[in-house]
C-alpha positions as CSV (number, residue, x, y, z in Angstrom):
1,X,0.0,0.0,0.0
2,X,1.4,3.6,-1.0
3,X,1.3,5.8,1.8
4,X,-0.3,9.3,1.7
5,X,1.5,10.5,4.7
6,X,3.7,13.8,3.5
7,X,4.8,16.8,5.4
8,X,3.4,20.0,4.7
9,X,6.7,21.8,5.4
10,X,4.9,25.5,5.0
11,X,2.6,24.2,7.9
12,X,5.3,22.9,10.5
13,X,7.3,25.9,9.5
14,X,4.4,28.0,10.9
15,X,3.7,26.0,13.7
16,X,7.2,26.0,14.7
17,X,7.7,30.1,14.5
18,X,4.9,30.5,16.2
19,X,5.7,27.6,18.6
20,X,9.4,29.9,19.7
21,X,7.6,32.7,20.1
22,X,4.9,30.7,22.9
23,X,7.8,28.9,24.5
24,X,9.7,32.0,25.3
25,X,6.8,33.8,26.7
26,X,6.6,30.1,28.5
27,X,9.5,30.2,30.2
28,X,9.4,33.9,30.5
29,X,6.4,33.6,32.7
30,X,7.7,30.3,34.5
31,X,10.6,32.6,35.2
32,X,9.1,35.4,36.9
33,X,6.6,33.1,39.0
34,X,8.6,29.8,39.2
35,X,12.5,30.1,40.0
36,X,14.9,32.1,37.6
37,X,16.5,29.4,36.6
38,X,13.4,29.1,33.5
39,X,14.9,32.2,32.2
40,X,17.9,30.5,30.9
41,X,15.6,29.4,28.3
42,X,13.6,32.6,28.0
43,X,17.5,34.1,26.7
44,X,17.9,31.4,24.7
45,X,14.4,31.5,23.0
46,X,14.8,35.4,23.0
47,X,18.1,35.4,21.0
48,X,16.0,32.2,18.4
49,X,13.5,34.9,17.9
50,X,16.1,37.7,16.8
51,X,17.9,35.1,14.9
52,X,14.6,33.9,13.1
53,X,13.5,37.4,12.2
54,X,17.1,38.3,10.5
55,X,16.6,34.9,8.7
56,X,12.8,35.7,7.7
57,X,12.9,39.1,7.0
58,X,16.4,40.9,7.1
59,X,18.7,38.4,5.0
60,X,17.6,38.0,1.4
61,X,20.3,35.3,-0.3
62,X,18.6,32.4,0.8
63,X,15.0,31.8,-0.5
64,X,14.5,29.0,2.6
65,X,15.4,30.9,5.4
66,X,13.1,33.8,4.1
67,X,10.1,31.8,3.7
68,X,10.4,29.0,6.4
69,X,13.0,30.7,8.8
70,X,14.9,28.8,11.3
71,X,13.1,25.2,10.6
72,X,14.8,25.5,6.9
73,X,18.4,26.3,9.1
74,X,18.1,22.6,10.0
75,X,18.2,21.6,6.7
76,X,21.7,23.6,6.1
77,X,22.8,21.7,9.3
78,X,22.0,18.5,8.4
79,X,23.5,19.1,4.6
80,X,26.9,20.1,5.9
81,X,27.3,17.1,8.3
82,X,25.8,14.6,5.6
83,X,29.4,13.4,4.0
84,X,30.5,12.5,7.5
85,X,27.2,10.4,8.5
86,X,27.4,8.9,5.0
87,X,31.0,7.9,5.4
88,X,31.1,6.8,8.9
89,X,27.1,5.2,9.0
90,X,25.8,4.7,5.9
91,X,28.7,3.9,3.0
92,X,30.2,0.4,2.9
93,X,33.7,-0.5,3.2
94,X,34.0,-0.4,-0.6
95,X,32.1,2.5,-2.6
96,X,33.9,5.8,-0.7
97,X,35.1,7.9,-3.4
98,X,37.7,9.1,-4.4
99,X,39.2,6.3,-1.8
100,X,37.3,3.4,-0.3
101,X,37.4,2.7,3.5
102,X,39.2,-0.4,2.7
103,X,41.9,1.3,0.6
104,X,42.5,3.8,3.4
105,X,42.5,1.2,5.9
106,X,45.7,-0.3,3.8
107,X,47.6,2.5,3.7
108,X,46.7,3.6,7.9
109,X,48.1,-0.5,8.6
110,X,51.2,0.2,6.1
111,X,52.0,3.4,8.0
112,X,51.6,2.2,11.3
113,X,53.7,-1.1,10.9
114,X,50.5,-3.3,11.5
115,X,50.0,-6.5,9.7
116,X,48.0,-5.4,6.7
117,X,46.5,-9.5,6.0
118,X,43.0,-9.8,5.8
119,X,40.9,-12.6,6.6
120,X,37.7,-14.4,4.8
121,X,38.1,-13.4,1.3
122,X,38.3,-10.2,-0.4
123,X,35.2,-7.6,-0.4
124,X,36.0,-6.4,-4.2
125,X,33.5,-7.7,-6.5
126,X,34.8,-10.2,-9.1
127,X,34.2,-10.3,-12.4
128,X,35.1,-9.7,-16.4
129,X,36.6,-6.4,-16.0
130,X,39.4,-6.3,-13.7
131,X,42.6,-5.7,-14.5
132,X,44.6,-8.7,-12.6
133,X,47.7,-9.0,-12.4
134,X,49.7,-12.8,-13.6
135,X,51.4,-15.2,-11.0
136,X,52.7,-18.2,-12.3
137,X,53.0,-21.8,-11.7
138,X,56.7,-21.6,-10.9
139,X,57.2,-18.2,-8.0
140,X,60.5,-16.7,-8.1
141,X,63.1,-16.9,-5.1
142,X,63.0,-13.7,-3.4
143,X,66.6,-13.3,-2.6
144,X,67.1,-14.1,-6.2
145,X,64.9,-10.5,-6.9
146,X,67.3,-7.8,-8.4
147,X,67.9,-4.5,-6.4
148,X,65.6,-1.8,-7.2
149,X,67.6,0.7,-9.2
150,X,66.4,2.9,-12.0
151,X,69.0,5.6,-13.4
152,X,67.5,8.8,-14.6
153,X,69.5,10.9,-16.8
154,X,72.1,7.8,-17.6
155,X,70.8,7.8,-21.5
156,X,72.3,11.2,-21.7
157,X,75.4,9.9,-19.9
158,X,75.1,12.6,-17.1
159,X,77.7,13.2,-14.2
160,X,74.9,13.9,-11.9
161,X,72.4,10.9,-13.0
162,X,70.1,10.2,-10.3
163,X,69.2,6.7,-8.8
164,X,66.1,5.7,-7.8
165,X,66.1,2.7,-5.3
166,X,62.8,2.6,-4.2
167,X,59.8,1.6,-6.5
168,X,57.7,4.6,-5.0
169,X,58.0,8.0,-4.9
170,X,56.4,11.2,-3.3
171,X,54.5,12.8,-5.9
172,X,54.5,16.4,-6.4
173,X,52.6,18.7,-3.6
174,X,54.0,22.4,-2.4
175,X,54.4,24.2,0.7
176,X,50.8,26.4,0.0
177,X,49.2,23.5,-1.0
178,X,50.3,21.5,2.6
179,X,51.1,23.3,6.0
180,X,54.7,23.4,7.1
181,X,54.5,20.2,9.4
182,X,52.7,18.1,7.0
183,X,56.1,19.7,4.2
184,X,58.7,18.6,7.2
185,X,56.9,15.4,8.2
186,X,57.3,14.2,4.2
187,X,60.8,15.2,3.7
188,X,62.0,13.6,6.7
189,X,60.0,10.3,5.9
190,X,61.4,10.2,2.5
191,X,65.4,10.8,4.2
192,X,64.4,7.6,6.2
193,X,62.9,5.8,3.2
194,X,65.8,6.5,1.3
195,X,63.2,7.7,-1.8
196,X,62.9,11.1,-3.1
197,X,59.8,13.9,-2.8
198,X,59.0,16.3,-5.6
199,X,58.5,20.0,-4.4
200,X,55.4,20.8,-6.2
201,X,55.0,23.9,-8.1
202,X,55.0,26.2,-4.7
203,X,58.6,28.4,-5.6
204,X,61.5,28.0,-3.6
205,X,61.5,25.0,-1.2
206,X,62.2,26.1,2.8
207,X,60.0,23.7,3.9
208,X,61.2,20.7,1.3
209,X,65.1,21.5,2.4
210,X,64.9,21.3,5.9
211,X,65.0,18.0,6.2
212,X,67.7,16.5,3.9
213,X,66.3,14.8,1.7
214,X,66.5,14.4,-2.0
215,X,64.0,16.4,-4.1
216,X,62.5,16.8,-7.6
217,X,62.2,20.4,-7.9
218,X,58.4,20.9,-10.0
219,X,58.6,24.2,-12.0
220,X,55.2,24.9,-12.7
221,X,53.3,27.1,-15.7
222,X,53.8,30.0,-13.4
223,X,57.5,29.3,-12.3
224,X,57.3,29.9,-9.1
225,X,61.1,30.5,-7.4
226,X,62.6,30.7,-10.6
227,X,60.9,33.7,-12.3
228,X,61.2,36.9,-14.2
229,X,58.3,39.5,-13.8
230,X,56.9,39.0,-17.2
231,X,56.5,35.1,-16.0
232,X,59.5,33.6,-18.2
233,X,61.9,31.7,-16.8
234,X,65.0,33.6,-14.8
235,X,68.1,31.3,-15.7
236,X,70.2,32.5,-13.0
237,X,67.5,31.5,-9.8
238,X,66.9,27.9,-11.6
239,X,71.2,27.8,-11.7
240,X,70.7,28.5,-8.1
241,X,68.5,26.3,-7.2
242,X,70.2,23.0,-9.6
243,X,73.1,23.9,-7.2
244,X,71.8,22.7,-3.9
245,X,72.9,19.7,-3.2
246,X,69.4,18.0,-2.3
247,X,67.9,18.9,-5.3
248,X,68.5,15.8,-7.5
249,X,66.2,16.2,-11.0
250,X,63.6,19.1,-12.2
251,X,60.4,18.7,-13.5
252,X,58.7,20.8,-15.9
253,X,55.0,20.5,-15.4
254,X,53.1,20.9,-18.4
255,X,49.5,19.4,-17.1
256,X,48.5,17.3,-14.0
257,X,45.8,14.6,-13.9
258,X,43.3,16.4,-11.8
259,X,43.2,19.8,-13.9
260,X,45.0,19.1,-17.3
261,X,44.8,22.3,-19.5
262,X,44.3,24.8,-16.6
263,X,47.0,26.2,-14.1
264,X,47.3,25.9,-10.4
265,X,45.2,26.9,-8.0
266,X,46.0,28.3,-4.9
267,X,42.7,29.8,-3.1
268,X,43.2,33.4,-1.5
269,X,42.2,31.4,1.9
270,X,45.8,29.6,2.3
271,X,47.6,32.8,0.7
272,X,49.8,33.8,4.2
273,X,52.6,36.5,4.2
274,X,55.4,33.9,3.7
275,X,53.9,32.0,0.6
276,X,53.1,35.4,-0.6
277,X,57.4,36.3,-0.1
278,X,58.0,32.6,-1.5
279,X,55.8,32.8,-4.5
280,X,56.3,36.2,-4.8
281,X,52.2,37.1,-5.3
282,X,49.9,39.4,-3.6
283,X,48.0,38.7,-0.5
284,X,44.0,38.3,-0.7
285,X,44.0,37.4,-4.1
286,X,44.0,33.1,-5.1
287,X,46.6,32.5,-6.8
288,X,45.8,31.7,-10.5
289,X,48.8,30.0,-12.8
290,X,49.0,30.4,-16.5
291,X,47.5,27.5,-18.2
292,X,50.9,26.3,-20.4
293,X,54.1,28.0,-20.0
294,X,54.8,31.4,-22.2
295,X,57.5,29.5,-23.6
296,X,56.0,26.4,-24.8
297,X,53.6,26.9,-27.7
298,X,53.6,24.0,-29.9
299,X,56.1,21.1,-29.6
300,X,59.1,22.6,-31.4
301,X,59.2,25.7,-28.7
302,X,58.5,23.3,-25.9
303,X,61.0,20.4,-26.8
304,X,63.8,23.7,-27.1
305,X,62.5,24.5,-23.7
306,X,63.1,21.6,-22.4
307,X,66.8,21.4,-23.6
308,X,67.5,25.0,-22.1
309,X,66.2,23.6,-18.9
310,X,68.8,20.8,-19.2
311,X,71.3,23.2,-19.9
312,X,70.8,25.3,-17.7
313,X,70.3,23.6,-14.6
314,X,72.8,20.3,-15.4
315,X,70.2,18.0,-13.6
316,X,68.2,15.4,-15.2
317,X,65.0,16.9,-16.4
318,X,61.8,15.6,-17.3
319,X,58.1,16.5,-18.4
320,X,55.1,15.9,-16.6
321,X,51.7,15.7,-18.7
322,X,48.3,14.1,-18.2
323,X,47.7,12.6,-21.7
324,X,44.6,14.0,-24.0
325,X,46.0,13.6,-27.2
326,X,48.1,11.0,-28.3
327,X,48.4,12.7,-31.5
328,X,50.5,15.4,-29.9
329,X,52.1,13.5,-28.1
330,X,53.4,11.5,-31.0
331,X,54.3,15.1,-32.9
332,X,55.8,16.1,-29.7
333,X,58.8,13.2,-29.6
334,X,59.2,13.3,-33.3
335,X,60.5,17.0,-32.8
336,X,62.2,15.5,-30.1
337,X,64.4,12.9,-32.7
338,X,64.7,16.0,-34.6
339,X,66.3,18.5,-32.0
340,X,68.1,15.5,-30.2
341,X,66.5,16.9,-27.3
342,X,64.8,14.2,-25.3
343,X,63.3,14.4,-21.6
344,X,65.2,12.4,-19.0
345,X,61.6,11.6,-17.6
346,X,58.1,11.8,-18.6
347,X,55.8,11.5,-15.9
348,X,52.8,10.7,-16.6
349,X,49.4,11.8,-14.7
350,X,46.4,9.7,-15.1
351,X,43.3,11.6,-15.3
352,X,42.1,10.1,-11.9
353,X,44.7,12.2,-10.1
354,X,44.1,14.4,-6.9
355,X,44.8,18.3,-6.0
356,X,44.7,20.2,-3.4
357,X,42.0,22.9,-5.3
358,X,40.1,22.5,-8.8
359,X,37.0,23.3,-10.8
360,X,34.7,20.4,-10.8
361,X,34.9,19.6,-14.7
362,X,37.8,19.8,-14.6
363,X,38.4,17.0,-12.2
364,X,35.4,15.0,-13.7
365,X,35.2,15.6,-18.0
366,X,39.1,15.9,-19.0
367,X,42.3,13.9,-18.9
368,X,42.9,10.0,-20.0
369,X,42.9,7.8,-16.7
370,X,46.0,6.6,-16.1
371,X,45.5,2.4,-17.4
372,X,44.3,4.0,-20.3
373,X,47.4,6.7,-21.1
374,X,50.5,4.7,-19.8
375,X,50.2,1.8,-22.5
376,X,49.4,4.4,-25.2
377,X,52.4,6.4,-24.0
378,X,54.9,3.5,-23.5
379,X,53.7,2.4,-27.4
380,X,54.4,5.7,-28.7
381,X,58.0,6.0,-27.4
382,X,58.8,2.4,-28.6
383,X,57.3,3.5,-32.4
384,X,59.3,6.4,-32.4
385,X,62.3,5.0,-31.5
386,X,62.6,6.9,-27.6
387,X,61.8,4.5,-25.3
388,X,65.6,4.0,-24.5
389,X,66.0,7.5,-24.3
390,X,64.0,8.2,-21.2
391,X,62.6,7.2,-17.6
392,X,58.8,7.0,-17.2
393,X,57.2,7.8,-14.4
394,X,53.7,7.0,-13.7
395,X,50.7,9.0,-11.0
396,X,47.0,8.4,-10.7
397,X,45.8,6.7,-7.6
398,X,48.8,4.4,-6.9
399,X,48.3,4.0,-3.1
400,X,48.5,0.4,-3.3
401,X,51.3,-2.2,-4.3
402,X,48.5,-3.8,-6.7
403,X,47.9,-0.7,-8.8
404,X,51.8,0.4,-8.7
405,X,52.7,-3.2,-10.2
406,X,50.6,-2.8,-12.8
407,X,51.9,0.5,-14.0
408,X,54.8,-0.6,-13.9
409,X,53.3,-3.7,-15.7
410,X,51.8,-1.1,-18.4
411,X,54.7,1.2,-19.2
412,X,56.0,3.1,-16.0
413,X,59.6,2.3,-14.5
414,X,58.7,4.2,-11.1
415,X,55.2,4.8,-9.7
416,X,54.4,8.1,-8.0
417,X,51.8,8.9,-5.3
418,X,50.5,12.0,-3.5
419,X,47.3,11.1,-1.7
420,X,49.1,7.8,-0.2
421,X,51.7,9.7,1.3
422,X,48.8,11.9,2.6
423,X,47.1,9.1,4.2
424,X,50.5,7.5,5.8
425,X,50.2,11.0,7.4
426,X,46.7,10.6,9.1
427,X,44.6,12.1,6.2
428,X,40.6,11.5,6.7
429,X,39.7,12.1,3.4
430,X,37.6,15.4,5.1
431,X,38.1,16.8,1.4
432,X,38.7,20.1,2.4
433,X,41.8,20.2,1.2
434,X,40.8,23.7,-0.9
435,X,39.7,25.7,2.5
436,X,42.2,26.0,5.0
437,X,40.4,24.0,7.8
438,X,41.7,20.5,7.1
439,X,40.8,18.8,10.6
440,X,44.1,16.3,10.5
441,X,46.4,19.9,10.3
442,X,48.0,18.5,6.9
443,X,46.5,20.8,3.8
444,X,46.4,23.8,6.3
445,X,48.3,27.1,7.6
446,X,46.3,27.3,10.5
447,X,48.4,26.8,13.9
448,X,46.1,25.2,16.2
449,X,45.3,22.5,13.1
450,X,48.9,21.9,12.5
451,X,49.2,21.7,16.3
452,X,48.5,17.9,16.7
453,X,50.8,17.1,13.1
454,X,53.8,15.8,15.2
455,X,56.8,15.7,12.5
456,X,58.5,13.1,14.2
457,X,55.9,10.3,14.3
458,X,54.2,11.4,11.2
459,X,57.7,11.0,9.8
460,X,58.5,7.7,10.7
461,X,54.7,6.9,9.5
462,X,55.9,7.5,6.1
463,X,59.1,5.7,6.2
464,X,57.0,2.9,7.3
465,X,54.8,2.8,4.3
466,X,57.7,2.9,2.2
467,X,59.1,0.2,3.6
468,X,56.1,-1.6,3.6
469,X,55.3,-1.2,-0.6
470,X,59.0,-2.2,-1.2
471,X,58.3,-5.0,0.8
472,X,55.0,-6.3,-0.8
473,X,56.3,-5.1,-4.2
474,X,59.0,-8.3,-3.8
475,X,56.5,-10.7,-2.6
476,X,54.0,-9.7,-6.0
477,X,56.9,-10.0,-8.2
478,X,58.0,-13.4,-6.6
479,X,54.6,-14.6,-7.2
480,X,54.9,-13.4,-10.6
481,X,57.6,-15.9,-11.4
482,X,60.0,-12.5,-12.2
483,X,63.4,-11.1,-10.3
484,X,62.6,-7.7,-11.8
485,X,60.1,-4.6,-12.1
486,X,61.9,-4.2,-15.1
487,X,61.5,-7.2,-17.0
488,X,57.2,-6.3,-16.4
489,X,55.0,-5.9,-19.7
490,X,51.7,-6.2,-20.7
491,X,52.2,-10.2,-21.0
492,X,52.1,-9.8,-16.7
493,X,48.7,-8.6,-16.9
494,X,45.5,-10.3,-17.2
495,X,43.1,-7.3,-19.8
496,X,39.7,-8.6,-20.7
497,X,38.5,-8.1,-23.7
498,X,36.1,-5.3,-22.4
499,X,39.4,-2.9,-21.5
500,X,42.0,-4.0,-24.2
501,X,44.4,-1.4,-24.2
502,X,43.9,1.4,-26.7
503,X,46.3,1.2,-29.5
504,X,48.1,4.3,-31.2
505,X,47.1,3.4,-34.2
506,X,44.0,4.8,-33.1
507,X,44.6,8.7,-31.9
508,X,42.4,10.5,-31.1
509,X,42.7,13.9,-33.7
């Protein structure tokens, strides 16, 4: 049977105006004749009214508060507290987004040093899609397995080619972007993981350099740090900057996964008078990056850029893209043959990646997710003759030893990942990364939030989930039957027909 029972919200709203108003003349009365005490709740009632009659009559931006008053206020309430009920009482272990409860859970056990195992079966759902990766008949040794080691910048036979011994890296995320202690608590886990951090695009590093550890300095569209008025690059601050010893590659960002075709975003809220001095940008104001470098304006001017960055800083230097168009792409290393100009790295950004501030559609409608791009990318190079030439590295969601496998299964030789390292610090997924009021003290500048971030434990937190992907990452590749990440291809991976990898031969135009 249907019911007919519906509230008549103009009614209640009615009864409930008029119902303040009785109750403080109520209590107002029990005041005076009763004890005092009632009058407690004749103030309270008092100050409803007041509050009411702004809402009703004095405020006009919000049609519910004028016509229903302070019943429609509950509605607000209950709106802005509905992600945390959903997360913590309603959604299952499995359909959180961007990151399940079970994926989080993974990464708080890794980070902790708990025993990650699980017991009764897996809660994924099975079926013809999934991306699996191949064990075999016949597992490897692991004390056979081959030392983790990839070389950027040895194609070019540099002096100061870097090595990468760990099979996970932190991916790129500034001091603007994170407070101070959640800056110092990363760098200092990645000196005790022995892997490196990337800046992010925030200018010159303090925060990144105070605890020795190696870094990837990320010049952004805006070039933060290493800048000229006008926004071109100033040679003599990047030569600076190359000189530090901690500062091992450089990274030219020319799109990232969560926002490809539009500049940084920095809201006005997490703007203080230091960033301001860093960045060198205005207080008040968000802080708005070009949406390609003034340099780079089709893939001639941006593969000469890239060798005058190599020139002039004398590190190994790569690119860092989400993939749209494989097409340009393609046109992109073929002026690279022609120039002799290669990257040392591409890194490549799958369209599922994270930031700390972006316009919905963005996020949502643009970008190739990363499963998709990586093959399509690895393809490319080998076509064009390049793949020896260069170091890939691969982002999007790699929180987990499963997913970094099979990038490096699909293309990548090192996996990167900012919202892991986020998590190993105590992140909540609050997602208010874009507002200054992160609860956890990591994405803001506010004191008394950073307050509880202590750099020492969150430190070691980080080191531990280092230590614990390197660790899983030799007991996958055991299973696999393999003694190397390197010797990983397609062939390792299980792709139903339903998500056969694109092929080049089809690019998108």
């Amino acid at each position: 049977m249907t019911s007919t029972f519906a509230v008549d919200l103009e009614k209640t709203s009615r009864t409930a105006n008029v119902g303040i108003v009785l109750l403080f003349l109520l209590f107002g009365a029990a005041g005076i004749r009763y004890s005092f005490y009632f009058h407690f709740f004749t103030v309270a009632f008092f100050f409803l009214i007041l509050l009411n009659l702004h809402w009703r009559y004095g405020q006009r931006t919000h049609t519910l508060l004028a016509n229903f008053g302070f019943l429609a206020q509950t509605r607000y309430i209950v709106e802005s507290i509905g992600p945390e009920f959903r997360q913590y009482l309603f959604a299952s272990d499995t359909e959180e987004r961007p990151f399940s409860r079970v994926e989080r859970a993974e990464v708080y056990r890794k980070a902790k040093g708990i025993d990650s195992s699980e017991a009764f079966g897996t809660l994924l759902d099975f079926g013809d899609k999934e991306l699996k990766l191949r064990h075999s008949f016949y597992p490897a040794d692991k004390d056979d397995l081959d030392a983790f080691d990839v070389a950027v910048g040895a194609a070019r036979g540099l002096d100061t080619t870097y090595h990468v011994r760990r099979p996970i890296m932190i991916s790129a995320m500034s001091y603007g972007a994170l407070g101070q202690n959640a800056v110092r608590s990363l760098a200092r886990g990645a000196k005790l993981a022995g892997t490196v951090m990337n800046t992010g695009e925030g200018g010159y590093p303090k925060y990144h350099l105070m605890e020795g550890c190696d870094l990837t300095f990320q010049m952004g569209t805006a070039k933060f740090g290493v800048r000229t008025e006008d926004g071109h690059l100033d040679e003599s601050k990047l030569a600076a900057l190359a000189a530090l010893d901690q500062i091992k590659m450089v990274e030219i960002k020319l799109s990232q996964g969560a926002k490809p075709g539009k500049g940084g975003l920095l809201p006005k809220e997490k703007v203080t008078d230091e960033i301001a001095e860093l960045r060198g940008v205005r207080l008040g104001h968000d802080v708005i990056s070009p949406a390609h470098h003034v340099e780079c304006t089709c893939a001639a001017s941006t593969v000469e850029f890239i060798g005058r960055i190599q020139q002039v800083s004398g590190l190994p230097t790569g690119i860092k893209f989400c993939l749209g168009r494989p097409d340009e792409l393609r046109a992109m290393v073929q002026e690279m043959g022609r120039q002799d100009t290669f990257p040392d790295f591409i890194t490549v950004d799958g369209g599922e990646g994270g930031t700390g501030a972006a316009p919905k559609s963005f996020m949502d409608d643009l970008g190739l997710p990363l499963f998709t791009a990586l093959p399509l990318v690895h393809r490319i190079l080998q076509e064009e003759g390049a793949r020896d030439r260069l170091v890939v590295f691969a982002a999007g969601k790699l929180v987990s030893p499963g997913r970094q496998l099979k990038a490096l299964s699909l293309g990548a030789d090192v996996a990167y990942s900012a919202r892991g390292f986020l998590l190993a610090l105590g992140c909540i997924q609050a997602l208010q990364c874009n507002r200054n009021t992160c609860p956890v003290g990591i994405t803001t500048h506010q004191a008394h939030l950073q307050r509880g971030l202590d750099i020492e434990d969150k430190a070691q937190r980080v080191a531990n989930y280092v230590g614990a992907l390197h660790h899983d990452h030799v007991e996958l590749l055991a299973a696999m039957g393999t003694t190397s990440s390197h010797r990983l291809s397609e062939k390792n991976m299980y792709l139903p027909a339903q998500t056969t990898m694109p092929s080049p031969d089809k690019e998108l135009s």
